[in-house]
C-alpha positions as CSV (number, residue, x, y, z in Angstrom):
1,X,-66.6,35.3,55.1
2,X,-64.8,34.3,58.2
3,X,-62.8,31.2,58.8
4,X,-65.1,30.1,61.7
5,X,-68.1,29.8,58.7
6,X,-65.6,28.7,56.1
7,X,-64.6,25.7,58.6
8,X,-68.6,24.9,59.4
9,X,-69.4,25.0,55.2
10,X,-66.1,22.4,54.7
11,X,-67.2,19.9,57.1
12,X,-70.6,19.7,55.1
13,X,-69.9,17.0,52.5
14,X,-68.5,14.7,55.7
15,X,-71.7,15.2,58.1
16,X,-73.5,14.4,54.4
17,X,-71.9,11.1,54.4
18,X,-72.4,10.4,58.0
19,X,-76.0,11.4,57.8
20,X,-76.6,8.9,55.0
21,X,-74.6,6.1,56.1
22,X,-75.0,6.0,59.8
23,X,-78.1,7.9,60.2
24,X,-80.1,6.8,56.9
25,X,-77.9,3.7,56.9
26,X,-77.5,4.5,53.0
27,X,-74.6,2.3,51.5
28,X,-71.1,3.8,50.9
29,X,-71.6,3.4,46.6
30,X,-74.9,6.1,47.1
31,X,-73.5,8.2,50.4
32,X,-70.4,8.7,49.1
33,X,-70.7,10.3,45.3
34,X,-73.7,12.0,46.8
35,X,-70.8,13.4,49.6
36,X,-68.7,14.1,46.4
37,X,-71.0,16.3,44.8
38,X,-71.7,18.2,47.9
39,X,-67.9,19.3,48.1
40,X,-68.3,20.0,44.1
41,X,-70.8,22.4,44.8
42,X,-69.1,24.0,47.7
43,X,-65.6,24.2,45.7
44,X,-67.4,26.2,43.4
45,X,-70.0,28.3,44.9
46,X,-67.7,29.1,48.0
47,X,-64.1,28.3,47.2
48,X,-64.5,29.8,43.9
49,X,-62.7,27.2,41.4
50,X,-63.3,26.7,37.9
51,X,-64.9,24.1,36.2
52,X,-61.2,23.4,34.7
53,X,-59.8,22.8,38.3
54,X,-62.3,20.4,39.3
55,X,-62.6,18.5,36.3
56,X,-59.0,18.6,36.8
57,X,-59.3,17.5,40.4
58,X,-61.7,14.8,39.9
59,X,-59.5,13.3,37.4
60,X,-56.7,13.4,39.7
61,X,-58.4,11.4,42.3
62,X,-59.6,9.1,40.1
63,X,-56.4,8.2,39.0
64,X,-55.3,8.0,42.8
65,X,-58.7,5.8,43.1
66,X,-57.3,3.6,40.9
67,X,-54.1,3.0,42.6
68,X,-56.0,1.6,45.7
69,X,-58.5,-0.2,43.5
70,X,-55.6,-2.3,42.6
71,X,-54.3,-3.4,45.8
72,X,-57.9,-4.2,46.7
73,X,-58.3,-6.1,43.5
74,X,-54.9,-8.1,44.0
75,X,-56.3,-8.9,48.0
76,X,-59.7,-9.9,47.1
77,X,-58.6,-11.8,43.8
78,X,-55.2,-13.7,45.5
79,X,-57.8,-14.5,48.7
80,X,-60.5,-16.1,46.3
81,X,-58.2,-17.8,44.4
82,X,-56.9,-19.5,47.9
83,X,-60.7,-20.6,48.6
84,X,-61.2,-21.9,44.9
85,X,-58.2,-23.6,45.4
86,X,-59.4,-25.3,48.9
87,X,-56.2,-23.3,50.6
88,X,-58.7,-21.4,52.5
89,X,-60.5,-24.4,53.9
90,X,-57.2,-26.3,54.8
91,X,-55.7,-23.5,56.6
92,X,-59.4,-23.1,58.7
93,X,-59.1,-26.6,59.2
94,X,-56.0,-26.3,60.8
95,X,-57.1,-23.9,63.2
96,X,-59.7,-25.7,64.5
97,X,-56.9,-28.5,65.6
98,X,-54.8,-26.0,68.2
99,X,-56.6,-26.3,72.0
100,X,-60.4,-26.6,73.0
101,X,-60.3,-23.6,75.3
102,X,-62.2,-21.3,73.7
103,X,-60.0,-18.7,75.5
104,X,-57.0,-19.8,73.8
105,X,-59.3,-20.3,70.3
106,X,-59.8,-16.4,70.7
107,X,-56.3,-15.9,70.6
108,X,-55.2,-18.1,68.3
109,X,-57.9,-16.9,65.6
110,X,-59.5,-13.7,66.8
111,X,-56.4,-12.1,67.3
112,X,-53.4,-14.0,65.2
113,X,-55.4,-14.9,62.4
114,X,-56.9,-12.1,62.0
115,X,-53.9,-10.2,61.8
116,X,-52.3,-12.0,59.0
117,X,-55.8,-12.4,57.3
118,X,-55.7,-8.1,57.5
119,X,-52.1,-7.8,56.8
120,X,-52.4,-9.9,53.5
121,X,-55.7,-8.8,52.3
122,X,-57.7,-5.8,54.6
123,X,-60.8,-4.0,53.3
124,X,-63.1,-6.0,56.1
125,X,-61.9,-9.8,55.4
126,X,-60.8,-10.8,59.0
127,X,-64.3,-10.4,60.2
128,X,-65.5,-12.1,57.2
129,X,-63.2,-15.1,57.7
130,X,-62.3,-15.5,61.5
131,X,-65.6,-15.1,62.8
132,X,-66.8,-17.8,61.0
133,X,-64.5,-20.0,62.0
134,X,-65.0,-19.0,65.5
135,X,-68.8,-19.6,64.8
136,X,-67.8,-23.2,63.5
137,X,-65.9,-24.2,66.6
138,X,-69.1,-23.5,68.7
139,X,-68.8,-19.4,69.9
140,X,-71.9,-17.6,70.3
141,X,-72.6,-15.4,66.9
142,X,-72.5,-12.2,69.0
143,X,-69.2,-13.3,70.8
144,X,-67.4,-14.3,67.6
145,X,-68.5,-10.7,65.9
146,X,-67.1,-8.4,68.6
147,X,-64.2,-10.6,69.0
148,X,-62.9,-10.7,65.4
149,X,-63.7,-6.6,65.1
150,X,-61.6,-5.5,68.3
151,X,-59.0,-7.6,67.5
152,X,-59.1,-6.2,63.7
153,X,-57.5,-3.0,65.3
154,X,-53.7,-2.8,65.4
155,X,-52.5,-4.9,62.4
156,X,-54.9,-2.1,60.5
157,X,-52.8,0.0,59.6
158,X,-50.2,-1.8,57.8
159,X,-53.3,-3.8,55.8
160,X,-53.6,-5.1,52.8
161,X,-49.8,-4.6,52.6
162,X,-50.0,-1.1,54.1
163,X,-52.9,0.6,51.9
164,X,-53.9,2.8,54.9
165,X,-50.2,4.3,54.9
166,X,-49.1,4.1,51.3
167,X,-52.0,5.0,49.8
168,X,-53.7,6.9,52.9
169,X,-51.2,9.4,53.2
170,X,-50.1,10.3,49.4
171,X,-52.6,13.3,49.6
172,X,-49.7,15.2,52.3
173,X,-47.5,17.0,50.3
174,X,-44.9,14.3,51.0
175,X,-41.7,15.7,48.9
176,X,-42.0,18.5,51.0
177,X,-42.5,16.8,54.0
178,X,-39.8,14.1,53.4
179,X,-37.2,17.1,52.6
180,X,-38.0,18.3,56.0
181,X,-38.1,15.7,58.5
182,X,-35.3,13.3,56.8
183,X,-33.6,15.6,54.5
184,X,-34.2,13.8,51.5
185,X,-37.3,13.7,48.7
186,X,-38.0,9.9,48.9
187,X,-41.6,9.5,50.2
188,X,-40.9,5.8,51.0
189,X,-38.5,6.9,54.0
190,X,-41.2,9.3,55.0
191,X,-44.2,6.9,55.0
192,X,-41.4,4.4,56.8
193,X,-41.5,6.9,59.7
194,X,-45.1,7.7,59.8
195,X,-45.2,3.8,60.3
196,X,-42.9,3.4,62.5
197,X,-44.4,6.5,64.5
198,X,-47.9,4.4,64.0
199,X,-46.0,1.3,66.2
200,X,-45.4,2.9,69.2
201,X,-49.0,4.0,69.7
202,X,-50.5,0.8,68.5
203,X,-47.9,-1.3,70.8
204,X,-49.2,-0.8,74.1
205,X,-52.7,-2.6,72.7
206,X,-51.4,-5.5,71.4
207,X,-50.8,-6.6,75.5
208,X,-53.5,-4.6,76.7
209,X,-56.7,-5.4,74.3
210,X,-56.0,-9.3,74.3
211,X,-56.5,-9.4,78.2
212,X,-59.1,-7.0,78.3
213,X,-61.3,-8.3,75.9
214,X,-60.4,-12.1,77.2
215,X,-62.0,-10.5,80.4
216,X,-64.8,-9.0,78.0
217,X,-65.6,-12.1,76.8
218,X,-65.6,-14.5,80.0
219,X,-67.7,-11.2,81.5
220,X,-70.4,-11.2,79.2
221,X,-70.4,-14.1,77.0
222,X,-69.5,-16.7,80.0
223,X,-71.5,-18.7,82.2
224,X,-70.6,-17.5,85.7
225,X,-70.5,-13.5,83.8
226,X,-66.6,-13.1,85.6
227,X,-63.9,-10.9,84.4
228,X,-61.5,-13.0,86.3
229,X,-62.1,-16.1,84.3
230,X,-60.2,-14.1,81.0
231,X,-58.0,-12.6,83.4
232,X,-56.4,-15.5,84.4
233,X,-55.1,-16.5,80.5
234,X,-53.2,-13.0,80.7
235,X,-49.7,-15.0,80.6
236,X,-51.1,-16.2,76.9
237,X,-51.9,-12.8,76.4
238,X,-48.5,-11.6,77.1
239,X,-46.9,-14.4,75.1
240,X,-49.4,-13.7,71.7
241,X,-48.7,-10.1,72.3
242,X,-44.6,-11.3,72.4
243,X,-45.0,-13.5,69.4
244,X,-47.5,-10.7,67.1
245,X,-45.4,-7.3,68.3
246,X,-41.4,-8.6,67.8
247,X,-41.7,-9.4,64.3
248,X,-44.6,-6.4,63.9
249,X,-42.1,-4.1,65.3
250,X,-38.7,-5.4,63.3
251,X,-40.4,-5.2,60.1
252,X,-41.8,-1.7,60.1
253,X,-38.6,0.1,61.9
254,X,-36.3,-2.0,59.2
255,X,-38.3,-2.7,56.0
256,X,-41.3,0.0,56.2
257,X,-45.2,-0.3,56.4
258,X,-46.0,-3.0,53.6
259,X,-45.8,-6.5,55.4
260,X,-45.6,-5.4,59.4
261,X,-48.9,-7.1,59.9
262,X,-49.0,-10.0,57.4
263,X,-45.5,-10.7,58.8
264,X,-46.0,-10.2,62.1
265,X,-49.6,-12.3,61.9
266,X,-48.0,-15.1,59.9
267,X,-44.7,-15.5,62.2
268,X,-46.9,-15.0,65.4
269,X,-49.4,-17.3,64.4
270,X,-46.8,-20.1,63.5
271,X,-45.3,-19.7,66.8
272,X,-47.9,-19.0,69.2
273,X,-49.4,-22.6,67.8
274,X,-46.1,-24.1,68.0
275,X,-45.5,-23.0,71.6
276,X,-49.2,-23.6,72.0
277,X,-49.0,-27.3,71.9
278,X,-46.1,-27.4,73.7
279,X,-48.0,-26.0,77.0
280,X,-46.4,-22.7,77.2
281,X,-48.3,-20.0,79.1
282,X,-51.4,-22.1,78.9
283,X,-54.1,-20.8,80.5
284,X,-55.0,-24.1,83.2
285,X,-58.9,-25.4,82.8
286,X,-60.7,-25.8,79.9
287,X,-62.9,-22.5,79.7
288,X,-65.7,-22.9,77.6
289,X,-69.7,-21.3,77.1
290,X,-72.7,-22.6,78.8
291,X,-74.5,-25.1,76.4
292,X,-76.8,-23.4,73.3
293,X,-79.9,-23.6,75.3
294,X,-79.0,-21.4,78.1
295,X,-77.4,-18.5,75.5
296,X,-79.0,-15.2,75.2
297,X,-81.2,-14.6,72.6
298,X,-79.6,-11.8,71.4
299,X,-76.1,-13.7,71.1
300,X,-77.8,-16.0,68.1
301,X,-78.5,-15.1,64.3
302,X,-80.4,-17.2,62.1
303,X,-76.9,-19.3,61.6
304,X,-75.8,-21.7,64.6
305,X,-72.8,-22.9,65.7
306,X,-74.0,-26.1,64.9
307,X,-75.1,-25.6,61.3
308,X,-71.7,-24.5,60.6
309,X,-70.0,-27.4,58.2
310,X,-66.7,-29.2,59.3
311,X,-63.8,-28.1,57.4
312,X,-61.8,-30.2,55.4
313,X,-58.1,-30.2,54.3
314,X,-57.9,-30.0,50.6
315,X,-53.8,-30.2,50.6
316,X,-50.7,-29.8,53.2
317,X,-51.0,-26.4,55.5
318,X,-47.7,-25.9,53.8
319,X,-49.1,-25.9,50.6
320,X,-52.1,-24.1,51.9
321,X,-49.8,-21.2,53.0
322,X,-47.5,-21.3,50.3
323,X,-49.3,-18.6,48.2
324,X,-49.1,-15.9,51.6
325,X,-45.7,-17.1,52.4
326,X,-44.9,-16.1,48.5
327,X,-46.2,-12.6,49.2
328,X,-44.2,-12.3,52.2
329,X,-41.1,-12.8,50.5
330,X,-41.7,-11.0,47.5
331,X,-42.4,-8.0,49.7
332,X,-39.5,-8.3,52.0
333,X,-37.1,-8.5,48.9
334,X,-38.4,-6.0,46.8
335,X,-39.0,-3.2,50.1
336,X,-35.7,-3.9,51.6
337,X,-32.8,-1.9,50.3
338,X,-30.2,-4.3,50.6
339,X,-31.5,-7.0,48.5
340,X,-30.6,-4.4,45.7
341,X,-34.2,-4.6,43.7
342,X,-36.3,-1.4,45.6
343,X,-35.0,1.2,43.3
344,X,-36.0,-1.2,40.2
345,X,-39.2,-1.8,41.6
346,X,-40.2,1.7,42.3
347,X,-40.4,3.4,39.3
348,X,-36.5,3.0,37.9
349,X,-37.5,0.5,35.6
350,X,-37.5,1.4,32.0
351,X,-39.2,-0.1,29.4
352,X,-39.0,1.0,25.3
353,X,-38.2,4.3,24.8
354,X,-37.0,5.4,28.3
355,X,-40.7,5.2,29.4
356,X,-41.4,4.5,33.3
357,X,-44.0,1.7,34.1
358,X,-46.6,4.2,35.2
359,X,-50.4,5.1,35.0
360,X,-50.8,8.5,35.1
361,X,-51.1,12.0,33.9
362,X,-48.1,14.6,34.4
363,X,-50.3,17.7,33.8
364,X,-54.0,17.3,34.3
365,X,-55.8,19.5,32.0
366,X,-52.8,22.4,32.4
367,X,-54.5,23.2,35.2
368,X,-51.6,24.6,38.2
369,X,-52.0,23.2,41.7
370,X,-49.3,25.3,42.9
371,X,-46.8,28.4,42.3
372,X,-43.2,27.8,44.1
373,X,-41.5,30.0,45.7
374,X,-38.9,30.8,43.0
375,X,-41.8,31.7,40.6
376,X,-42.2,28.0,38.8
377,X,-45.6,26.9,38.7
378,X,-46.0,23.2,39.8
379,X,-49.0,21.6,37.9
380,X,-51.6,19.4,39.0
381,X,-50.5,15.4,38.7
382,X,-51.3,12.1,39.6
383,X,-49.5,8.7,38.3
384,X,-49.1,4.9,39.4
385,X,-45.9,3.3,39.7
386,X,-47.6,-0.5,38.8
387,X,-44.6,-2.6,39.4
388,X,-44.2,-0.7,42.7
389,X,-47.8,-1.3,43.7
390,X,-48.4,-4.5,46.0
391,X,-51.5,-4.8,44.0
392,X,-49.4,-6.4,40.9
393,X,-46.6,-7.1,42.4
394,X,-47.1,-10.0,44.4
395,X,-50.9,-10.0,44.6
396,X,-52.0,-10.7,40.8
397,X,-48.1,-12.7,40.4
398,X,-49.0,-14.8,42.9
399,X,-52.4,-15.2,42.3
400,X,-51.1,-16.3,39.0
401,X,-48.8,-18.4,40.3
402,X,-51.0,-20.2,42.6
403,X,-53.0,-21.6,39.8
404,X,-50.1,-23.9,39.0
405,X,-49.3,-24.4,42.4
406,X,-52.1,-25.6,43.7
407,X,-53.5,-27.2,40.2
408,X,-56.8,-25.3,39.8
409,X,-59.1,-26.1,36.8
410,X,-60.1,-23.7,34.5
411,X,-63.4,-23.3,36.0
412,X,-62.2,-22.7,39.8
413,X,-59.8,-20.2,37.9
414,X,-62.8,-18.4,36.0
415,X,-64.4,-18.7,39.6
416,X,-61.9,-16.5,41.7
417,X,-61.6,-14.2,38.9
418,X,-65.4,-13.5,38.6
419,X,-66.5,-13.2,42.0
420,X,-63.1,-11.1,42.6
421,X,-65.0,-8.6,39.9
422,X,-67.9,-8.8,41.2
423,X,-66.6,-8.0,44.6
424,X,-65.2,-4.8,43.2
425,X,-67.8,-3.1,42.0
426,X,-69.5,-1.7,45.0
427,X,-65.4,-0.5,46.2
428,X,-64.8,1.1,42.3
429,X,-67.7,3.4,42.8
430,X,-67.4,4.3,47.0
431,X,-63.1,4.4,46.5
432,X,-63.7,7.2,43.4
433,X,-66.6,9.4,44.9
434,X,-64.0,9.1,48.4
435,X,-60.9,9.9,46.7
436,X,-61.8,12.0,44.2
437,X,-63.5,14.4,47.2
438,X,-60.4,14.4,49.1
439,X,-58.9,16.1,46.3
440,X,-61.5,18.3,46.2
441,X,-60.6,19.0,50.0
442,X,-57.2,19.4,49.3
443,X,-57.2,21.2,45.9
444,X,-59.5,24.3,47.2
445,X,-56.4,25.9,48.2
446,X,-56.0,26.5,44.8
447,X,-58.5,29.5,45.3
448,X,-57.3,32.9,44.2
449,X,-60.3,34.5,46.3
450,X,-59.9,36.7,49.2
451,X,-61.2,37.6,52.6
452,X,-61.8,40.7,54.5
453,X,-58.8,40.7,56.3
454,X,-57.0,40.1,53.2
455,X,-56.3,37.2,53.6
456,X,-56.1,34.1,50.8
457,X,-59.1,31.9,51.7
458,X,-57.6,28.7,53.1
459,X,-58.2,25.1,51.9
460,X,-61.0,23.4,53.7
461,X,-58.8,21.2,55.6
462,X,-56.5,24.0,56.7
463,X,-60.4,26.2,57.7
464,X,-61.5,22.6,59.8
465,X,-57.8,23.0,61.4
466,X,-57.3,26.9,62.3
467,X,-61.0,26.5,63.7
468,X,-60.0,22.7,65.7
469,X,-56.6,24.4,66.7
470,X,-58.2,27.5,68.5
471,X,-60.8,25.4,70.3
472,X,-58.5,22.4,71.7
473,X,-55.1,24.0,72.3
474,X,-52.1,21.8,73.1
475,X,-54.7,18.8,73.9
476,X,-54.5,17.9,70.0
477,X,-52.4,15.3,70.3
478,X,-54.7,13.3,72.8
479,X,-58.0,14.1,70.8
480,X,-56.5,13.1,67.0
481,X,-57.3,9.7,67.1
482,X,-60.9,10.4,67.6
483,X,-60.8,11.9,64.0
484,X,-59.6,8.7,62.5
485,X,-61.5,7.0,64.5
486,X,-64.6,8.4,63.3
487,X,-63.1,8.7,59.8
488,X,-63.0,4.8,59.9
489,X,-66.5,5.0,61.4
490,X,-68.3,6.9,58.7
491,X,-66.5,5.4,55.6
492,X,-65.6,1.9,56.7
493,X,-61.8,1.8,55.8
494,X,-59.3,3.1,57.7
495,X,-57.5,4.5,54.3
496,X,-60.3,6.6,53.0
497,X,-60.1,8.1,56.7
498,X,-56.4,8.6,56.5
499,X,-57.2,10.3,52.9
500,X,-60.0,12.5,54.5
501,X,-58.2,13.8,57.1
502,X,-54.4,13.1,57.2
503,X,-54.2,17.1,55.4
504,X,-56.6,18.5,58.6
505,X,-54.3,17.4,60.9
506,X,-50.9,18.1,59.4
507,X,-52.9,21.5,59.5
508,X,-53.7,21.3,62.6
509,X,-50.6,20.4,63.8
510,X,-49.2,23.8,61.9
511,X,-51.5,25.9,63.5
512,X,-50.4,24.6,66.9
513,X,-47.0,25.6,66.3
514,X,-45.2,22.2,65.8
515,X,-42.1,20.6,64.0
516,X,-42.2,18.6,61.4
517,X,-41.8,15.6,63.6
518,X,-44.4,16.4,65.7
519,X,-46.4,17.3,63.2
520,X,-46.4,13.7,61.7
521,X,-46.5,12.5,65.6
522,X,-50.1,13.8,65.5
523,X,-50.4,12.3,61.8
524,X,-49.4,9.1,62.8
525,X,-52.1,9.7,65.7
526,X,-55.1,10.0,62.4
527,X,-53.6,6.4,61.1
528,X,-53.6,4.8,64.6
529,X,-57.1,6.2,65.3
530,X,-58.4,5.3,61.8
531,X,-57.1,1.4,62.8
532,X,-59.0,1.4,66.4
533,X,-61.9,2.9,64.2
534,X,-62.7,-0.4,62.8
535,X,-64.2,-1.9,65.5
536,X,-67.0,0.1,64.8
537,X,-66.8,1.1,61.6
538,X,-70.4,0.4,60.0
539,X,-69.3,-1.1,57.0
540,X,-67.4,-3.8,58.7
541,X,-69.9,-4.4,61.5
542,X,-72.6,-5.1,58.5
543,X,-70.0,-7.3,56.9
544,X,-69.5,-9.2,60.1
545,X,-73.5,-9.3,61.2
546,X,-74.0,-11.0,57.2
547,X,-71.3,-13.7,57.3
548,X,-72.8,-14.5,60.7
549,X,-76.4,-14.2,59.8
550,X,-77.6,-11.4,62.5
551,X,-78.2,-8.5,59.7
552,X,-80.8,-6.0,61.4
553,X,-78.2,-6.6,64.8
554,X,-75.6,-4.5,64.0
555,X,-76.9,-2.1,67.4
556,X,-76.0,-4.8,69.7
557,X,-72.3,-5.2,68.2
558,X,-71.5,-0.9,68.3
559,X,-72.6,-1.1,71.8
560,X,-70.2,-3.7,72.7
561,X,-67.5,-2.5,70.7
562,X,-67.8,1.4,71.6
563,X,-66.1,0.4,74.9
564,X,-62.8,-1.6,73.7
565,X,-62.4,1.6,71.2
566,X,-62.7,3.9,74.2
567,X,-60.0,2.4,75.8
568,X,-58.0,1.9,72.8
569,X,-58.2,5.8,72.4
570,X,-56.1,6.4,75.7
571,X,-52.9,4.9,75.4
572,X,-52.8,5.9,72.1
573,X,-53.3,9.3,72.8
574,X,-50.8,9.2,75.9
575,X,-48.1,7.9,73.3
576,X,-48.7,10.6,71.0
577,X,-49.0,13.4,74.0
578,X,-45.1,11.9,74.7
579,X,-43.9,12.1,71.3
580,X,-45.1,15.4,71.0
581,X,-43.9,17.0,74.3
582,X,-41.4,14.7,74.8
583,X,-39.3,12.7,72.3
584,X,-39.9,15.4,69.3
585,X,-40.0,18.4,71.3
């Protein structure tokens, strides 16, 4: 069998995902264990494993699963506590106080809110809570969608306290990697570069995508359809971009990928209202959409801007933020070497007997992943280091702590913690069946089976990647955001992407000859395409059309959102081009 077939057979259980999701518009919680069995059946019919290994597998990736299901559980839980609580109201109320240009508005919440709101918690919830506030202030449905999912682009990929690049990129064989890029084993200095590699192709946007879409939005959405009318706020632009990217940048090149975002959207957010209401960089007029009566009819949902309640503040904005300000600091003291607690935090803890605070299993079924090159057989593992994970530690802390703080009842308590469940049931089942197939992915190299030339059959990522290599050359670098991109479009978070495909193009990457740095140039490339992905991911465009009431219009959002991720795609894949022939050449 040749690799060309191998390649075509391996990207099976990903066009049976996109057939059922996009095509058959299946959800993720059928699509995806449906995906997972097609890449059983294929590791065993084709790859030739054993029963043993992908028992062994599965369980591996279910621990992994596991790991993410807890930072998604400590976001969902430590955001619904903060709307039991009435900190969620009070900080929407706030917003609504900053400038009646709805240009500035767009800013303010589409872009700066959102942020935070995706740096703090991810997994869809910027769409789900700045589009209806935009919706409340008086934007068309349509307007408020689009905005809030374009804008939910950069801050991605350090969400929910950097899922997408913790958790996203655990499948690589990071040791390894870390030994040879930075001469050391520590994956937190390795996913620290990946992130900081991630920066420098996201940080062209965060100028660019606020003008253009201001443009978008005057174009389209406006009364006299200009592009000039959102033109002329690009100063604001430039100053949000200054505000978001300074503290964006400083965070991920000195603490790593956890809090980039929710610092960067929390400190950007305070500012850019601060210098807001000062008159700085101000756009002048007071821009705003023709009255309700002369909107399109496809711009409305069965919820108008008018319906929308008037929010009340339940407490101080200070009090409000307290529980995200909490987080913030938690994760800058703990992340940060010099505050002394990183190496207690990850994993150097002891408790009883010399045991480590970890989930996990050392040697999964005895089954071998790998045989070194001195002859020592590595066996297949997976474990959680829980006080390391952001999902404990400060999510479900602070969550806890809230309670006091804000003086919730037992029953708004019982509240948050319920719905949080309830919330999770549909991510347990899709995060498993995803997970637990990317192990699949990567553990068919365990094959012992040969081809004609003699040749050990390659893993399906590493077929995908000899066949992707051959047929694109040196242009790789340009093209690899489109594979997170449609990673992010197919399975709705850019993490699961990252999982899916950060081992094709490390892969790729090898086939084409590169370093290690250039190699994670182009891996940093899958995480920056995965972020851009979610403005049309179909997960989050659902998400968006039901908070907003236009379910059965998620058509009309993709085709507005293809174009902003089009031009996302270039100067992201013009950065990565440089890296590669440039800067790590």
């Amino acid at each position: 069998m040749s690799v060309g077939i191998l390649a075509l057979l391996a990207v099976v259980p990903i066009l049976v995902a996109l057939i059922l999701m996009v095509g058959l518009r299946w959800p993720s919680t059928r699509a995806m264990p449906l995906a997972f069995i097609t890449s059983v059946i294929l590791a065993m019919l084709v790859w030739k494993l054993s029963a043993l290994q992908v028992g062994a597998l599965f369980i591996q990736g279910t621990i992994n699963a596991i790991g993410v299901l807890i930072i998604v559980f400590g976001a969902i839980l430590i955001y619904y506590t903060l709307t039991y609580s009435g900190a969620m109201e009070t900080i929407q109320a706030g917003m609504t106080k900053v400038s009646p240009d709805r240009r500035v508005q767009a800013i303010v919440i589409g872009y700066m809110f959102g942020a935070f709101i995706e740096g703090a918690a991810g997994f869809g919830t910027p769409a789900a809570l700045a589009a209806p506030l935009l919706l409340g202030l008086g934007f068309p449905p349509l307007c408020a969608a689009v905005m809030c999912l374009v804008f939910n682009s950069f801050p991605v990929t350090f969400g929910a306290v950097g899922t997408p690049v913790i958790m996203g990129f655990a499948s690589l064989n990071t040791p390894d990697i870390a030994l040879k890029a930075l001469a050391t084993q520590d994956t937190t200095l390795l996913f620290k570069l990946i992130g900081q590699t991630v920066t420098l192709m996201h940080g062209p946007m965060a100028f660019i995508l606020p003008i253009f879409m201001l443009g978008f939005m005057t174009r389209f959405f406006g009364r006299n359809k200009s592009w000039k009318e959102g033109f002329a706020a690009w100063p604001y632009c430039i100053l949000a971009g200054v505000c978001f990217a300074v503290p964006y940048f400083l965070v991920a090149w000195l603490a790593g990928p956890e809090v980039p975002s929710l610092i960067g959207g929390a400190v950007g957010l305070g500012l850019l209202v601060w210098l807001t209401k000062m008159g700085v960089c101000v756009p002048k007029g007071n821009w705003q959409f023709a009255p309700q009566a002369e909107w399109q009819p496809s711009w409305t949902g069965s919820i108008k801007a008018s319906d929308v309640t008037e929010y009340k503040e339940h407490m101080s904005q200070l009090m409000a933020w307290m529980p995200y300000i909490l987080c913030g600091l938690i994760l800058v003291v703990t992340r940060v070497p010099y505050f002394g607690l990183k190496r207690l935090m990850n994993g150097a803890l002891t408790v009883g007997c010399g045991a480590k605070v970890t989930l996990g299993w050392p040697s999964i079924l005895g089954v071998v992943e790998k045989v070194k090159p001195d002859g020592t057989e590595q066996m297949l593992s997976a474990s959680i280091d829980l006080l390391w994970l952001p999902g404990t530690i400060p999510f479900i802390l602070v969550a806890l702590i809230t309670i006091a703080l804000h003086g919730m009842s037992g029953a708004k308590v019982a509240g948050a913690w319920k719905t949080t469940c309830n919330k999770m049931v549909a991510p347990t089942i899709a995060l498993i069946a995803a997970v637990s197939m990317v192990s699949i992915f990567k553990g068919s190299g365990m094959t012992t089976e040969v081809l004609a030339d003699g040749s050990t059959m390659p893993s399906m990522p590493l077929a995908m990647a000899t066949i992707c290599a051959a047929a694109t050359g040196q242009a790789w670098p340009a093209l690899a955001s489109y594979i997170g991109g449609l990673g992010a479009f197919i399975t709705g978070s850019n993490t699961v992407s990252d999982m899916l495909f950060a081992n094709f193009q490390w892969d790729v990457a090898q086939q084409l000859g590169y370093n290690v740095k250039q190699s994670i140039a182009v891996v940093a490339a899958q995480g920056a395409g995965g972020a851009m992905g979610n403005m049309i991911c179909i997960h989050n465009i659902v998400a968006a059309c039901a908070v907003l009431g236009m379910i059965g219009r998620e058509g009309d959002i993709l085709k507005q959102t293809i174009w902003p991720f089009l031009l996302y795609s270039i100067p992201v894949g013009i950065v990565a081009c440089i890296l590669c022939f440039g800067v790590y050449a």
